[in-house]
C-alpha positions as CSV (number, residue, x, y, z in Angstrom):
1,X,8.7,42.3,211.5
2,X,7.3,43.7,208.1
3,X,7.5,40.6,206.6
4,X,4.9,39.1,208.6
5,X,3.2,42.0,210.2
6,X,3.1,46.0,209.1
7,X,2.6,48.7,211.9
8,X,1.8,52.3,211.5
9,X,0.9,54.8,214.1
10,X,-1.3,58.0,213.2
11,X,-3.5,60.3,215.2
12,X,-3.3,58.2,218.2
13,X,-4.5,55.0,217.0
14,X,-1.8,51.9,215.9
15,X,-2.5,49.6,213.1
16,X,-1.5,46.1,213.1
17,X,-1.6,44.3,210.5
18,X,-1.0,40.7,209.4
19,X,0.7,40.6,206.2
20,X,1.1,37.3,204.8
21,X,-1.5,37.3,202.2
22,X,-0.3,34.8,200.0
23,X,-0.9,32.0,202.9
24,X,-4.0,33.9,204.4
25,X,-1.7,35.4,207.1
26,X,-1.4,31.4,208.4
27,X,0.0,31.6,211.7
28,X,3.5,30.4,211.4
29,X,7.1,31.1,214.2
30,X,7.8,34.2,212.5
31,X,4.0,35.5,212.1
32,X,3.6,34.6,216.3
33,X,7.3,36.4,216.9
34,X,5.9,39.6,214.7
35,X,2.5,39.7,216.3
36,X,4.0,39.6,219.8
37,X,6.4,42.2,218.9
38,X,4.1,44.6,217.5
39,X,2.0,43.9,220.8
40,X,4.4,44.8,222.8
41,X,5.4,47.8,220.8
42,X,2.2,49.4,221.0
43,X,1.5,49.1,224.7
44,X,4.3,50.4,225.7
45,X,3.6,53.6,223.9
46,X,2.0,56.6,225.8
47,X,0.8,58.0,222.7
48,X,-1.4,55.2,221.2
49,X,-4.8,55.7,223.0
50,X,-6.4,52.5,220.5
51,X,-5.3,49.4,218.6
52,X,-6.6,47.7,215.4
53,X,-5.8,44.4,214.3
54,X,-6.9,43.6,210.6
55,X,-5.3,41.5,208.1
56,X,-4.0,42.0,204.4
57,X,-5.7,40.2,201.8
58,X,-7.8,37.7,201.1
59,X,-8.8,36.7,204.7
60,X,-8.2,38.2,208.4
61,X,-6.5,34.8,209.5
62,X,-6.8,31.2,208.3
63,X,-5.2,29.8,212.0
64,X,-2.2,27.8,212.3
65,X,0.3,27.3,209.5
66,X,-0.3,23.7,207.4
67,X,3.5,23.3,207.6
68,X,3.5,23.3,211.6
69,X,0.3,20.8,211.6
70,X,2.0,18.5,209.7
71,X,5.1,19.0,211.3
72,X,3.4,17.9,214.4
73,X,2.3,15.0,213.0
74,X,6.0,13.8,213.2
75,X,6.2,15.0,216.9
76,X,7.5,18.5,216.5
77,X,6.2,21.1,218.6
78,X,3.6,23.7,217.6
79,X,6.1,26.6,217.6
80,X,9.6,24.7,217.3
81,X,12.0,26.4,220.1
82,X,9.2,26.7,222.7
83,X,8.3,24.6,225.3
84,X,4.6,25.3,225.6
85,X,4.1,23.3,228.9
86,X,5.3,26.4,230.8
87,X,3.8,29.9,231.7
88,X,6.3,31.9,230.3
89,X,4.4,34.9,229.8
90,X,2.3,35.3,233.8
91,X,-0.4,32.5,233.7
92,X,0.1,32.0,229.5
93,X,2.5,30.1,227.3
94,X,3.7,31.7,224.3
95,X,1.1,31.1,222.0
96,X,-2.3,32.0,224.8
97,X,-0.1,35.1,225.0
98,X,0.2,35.6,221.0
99,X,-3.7,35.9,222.0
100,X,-4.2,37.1,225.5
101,X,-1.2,40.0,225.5
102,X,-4.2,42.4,223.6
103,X,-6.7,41.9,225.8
104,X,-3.7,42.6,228.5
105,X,-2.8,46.0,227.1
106,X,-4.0,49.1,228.3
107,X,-5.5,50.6,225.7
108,X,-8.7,49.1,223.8
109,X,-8.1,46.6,220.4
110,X,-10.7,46.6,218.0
111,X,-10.4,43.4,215.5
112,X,-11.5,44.2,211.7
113,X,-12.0,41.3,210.5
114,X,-12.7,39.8,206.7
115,X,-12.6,36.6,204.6
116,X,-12.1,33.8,207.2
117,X,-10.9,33.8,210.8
118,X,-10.1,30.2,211.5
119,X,-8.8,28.9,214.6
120,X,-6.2,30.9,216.1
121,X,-6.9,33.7,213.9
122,X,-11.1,33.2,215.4
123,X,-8.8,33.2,218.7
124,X,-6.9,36.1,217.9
125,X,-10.3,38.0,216.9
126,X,-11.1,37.1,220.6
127,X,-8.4,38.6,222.0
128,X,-9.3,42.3,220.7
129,X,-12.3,44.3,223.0
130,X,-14.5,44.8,219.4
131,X,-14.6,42.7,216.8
132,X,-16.3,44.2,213.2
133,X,-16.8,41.2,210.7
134,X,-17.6,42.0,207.2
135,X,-21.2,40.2,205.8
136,X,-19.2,37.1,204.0
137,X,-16.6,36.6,207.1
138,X,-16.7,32.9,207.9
139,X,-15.2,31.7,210.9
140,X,-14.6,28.1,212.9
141,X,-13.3,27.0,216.4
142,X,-11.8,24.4,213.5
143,X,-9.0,22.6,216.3
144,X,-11.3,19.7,216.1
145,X,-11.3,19.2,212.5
146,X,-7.2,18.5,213.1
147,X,-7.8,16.7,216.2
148,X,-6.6,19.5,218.5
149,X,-8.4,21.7,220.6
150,X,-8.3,25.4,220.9
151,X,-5.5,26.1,223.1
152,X,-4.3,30.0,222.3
153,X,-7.0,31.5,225.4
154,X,-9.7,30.6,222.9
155,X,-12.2,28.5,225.7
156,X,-11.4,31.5,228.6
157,X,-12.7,34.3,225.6
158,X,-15.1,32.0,224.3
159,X,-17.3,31.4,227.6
160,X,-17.8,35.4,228.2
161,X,-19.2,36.1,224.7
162,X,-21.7,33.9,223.8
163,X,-23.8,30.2,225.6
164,X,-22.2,27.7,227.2
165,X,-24.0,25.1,225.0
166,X,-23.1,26.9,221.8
167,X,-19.8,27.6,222.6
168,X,-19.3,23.2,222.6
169,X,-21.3,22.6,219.9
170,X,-18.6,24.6,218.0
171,X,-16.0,23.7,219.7
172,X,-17.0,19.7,219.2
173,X,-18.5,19.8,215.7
174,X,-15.4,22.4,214.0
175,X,-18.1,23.7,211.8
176,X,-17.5,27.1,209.8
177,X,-20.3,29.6,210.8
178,X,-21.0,32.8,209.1
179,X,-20.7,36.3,210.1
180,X,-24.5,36.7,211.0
181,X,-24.3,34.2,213.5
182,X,-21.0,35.3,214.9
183,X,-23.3,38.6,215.8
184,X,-25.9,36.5,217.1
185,X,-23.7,34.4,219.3
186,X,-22.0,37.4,220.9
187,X,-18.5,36.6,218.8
188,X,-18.7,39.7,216.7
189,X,-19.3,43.4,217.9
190,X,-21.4,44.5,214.4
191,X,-21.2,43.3,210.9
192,X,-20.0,46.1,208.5
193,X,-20.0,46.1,204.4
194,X,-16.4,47.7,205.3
195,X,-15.2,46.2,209.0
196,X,-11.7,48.3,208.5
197,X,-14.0,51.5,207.9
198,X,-15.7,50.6,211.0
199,X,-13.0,49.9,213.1
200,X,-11.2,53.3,212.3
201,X,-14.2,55.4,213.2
202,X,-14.8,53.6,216.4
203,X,-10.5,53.6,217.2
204,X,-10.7,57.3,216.8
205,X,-14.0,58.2,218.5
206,X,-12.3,56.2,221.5
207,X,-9.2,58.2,221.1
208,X,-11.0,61.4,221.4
209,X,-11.6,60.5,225.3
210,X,-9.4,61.4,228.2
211,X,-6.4,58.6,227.6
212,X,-6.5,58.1,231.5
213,X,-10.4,57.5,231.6
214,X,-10.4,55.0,229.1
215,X,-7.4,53.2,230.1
216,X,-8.9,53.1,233.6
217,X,-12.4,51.6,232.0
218,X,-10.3,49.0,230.8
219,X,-8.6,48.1,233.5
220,X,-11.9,47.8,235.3
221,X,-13.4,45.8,232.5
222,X,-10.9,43.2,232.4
223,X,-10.9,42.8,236.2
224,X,-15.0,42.6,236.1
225,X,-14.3,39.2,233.7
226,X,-12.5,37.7,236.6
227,X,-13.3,39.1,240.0
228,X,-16.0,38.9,242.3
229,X,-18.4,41.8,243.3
230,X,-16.8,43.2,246.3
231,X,-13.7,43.4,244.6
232,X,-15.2,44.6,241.5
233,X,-16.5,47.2,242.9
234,X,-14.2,48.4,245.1
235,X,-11.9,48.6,241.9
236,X,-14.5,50.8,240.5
237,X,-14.0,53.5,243.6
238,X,-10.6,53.2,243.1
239,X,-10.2,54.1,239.9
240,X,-13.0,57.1,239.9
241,X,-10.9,58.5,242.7
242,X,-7.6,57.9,241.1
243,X,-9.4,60.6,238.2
244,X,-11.2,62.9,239.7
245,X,-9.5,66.5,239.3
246,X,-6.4,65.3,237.9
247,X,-5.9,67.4,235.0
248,X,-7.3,65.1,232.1
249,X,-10.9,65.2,234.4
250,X,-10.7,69.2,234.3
251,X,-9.9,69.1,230.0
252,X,-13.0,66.3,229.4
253,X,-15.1,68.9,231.7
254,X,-13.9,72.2,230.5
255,X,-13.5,71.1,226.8
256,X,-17.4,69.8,227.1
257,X,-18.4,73.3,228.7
258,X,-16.7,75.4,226.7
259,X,-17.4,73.1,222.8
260,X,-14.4,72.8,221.8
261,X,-12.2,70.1,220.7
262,X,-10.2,68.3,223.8
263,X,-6.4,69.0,224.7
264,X,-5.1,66.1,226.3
265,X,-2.0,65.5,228.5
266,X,-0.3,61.8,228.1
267,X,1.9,62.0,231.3
């Protein structure tokens, strides 16, 4: 997996990285095997309580490999092997879920992002709860510049960040846009002279909250992009009464009371 993607784990929070600098961590078979991998990795793990997806390099992500645009040219498949027609992953196909599985996992993914983020690397920015985009990051919904359209989750993210009407004028036109504009769109969560630096303070502020309470706000923010108010906020009761005096509850209350530094339990 290294050679496409690096992993480390420290004080609660997991680092994924895409490391294929020389090609601007292009999106190529064994980049979309490592990032699922990793993905997977992480949320099944108990004691990662935040994610952060950043990229070595030059750039976050330049989108899909040159050699696999081309190679569809000649009527090879995106991702030779997979049959993309089918929902092999719940309602996504292997590459929606190279993008979808990290707004799936449990724990919140914060994107630090740099350079460009082009296609399905803009897509994979999507996929993260908080994106931080460094003051030169340029980014494009570029599939139309290749004749494609964006088909890795991109228009499902899209339509909850930013207009309607600017979400297809870049989706139509392809045009690179700069990182102030991502911010005033909605795309990017702050701008940052050091997005990684960012990233990491927000990653461990979150992981200094009850594991259970955050997992739960997740939960309910996900279901809030998709479900309708009565179930909405029936989820809500749910999940407050699924927390109340278990014994994460008692260590955010006592821990707050008493000023001291939390001792969480990651059952």
């Amino acid at each position: 997996m290294e050679d496409r993607v690096r992993l480390t784990i420290a004080d609660d929070v997991a680092h994924v990285r895409l490391n294929r600098p020389d090609k601007m961590n292009a999106l190529d078979p064994p980049m979309f095997e490592a990032l699922i991998a990793a993905g997977t990795e992480v949320g099944a793990r108990k004691d990662v309580r935040a994610v952060i997806l950043s990229g070595e390099g030059r750039a976050f992500c330049a989108g899909l490999d040159l050699d696999r645009l081309l190679a569809t040219t000649r009527g090879e498949s995106l991702i030779p092997t997979v049959d993309l027609t089918q929902r092999s992953r719940d309602m996504a196909n292997y590459a929606q879920h190279l993008v979808w599985l990290w707004r799936a996992l449990p724990v919140p993914v914060i994107a630090a992002v740099h350079g460009v983020a082009f296609g399905g690397g803009f897509q994979l920015a999507l996929g993260a709860d908080l994106r931080y985009l460094a003051p030169t990051t340029q980014l494009a919904v570029i599939e139309a510049k290749w004749g494609l359209v964006p088909d890795m989750a991109g228009t499902q993210l899209m339509r909850h960040l930013a207009r309607e009407d600017v979400v297809r004028e870049l989706t139509y036109t392809g045009r690179v846009f700069p990182a102030d504009e991502a911010l005033a769109y909605g795309f990017a969560t702050g701008v940052a002279d050091d997005p990684l630096a960012s990233a990491l303070k927000v990653a461990h502020e979150i992981a200094s909250r009850s594991p259970d309470a955050v997992r739960a706000a997740k939960r309910l923010l996900n279901l809030a992009a998709t479900s309708d108010v009565a179930t909405g906020l029936a989820a809500e009761t749910a999940e407050q009464a699924a927390l109340l005096g278990t014994p994460n509850h008692i260590e955010a209350v006592n821990s707050n009371i008493e000023k001291r530094p939390p001792r969480w339990s990651c059952a």
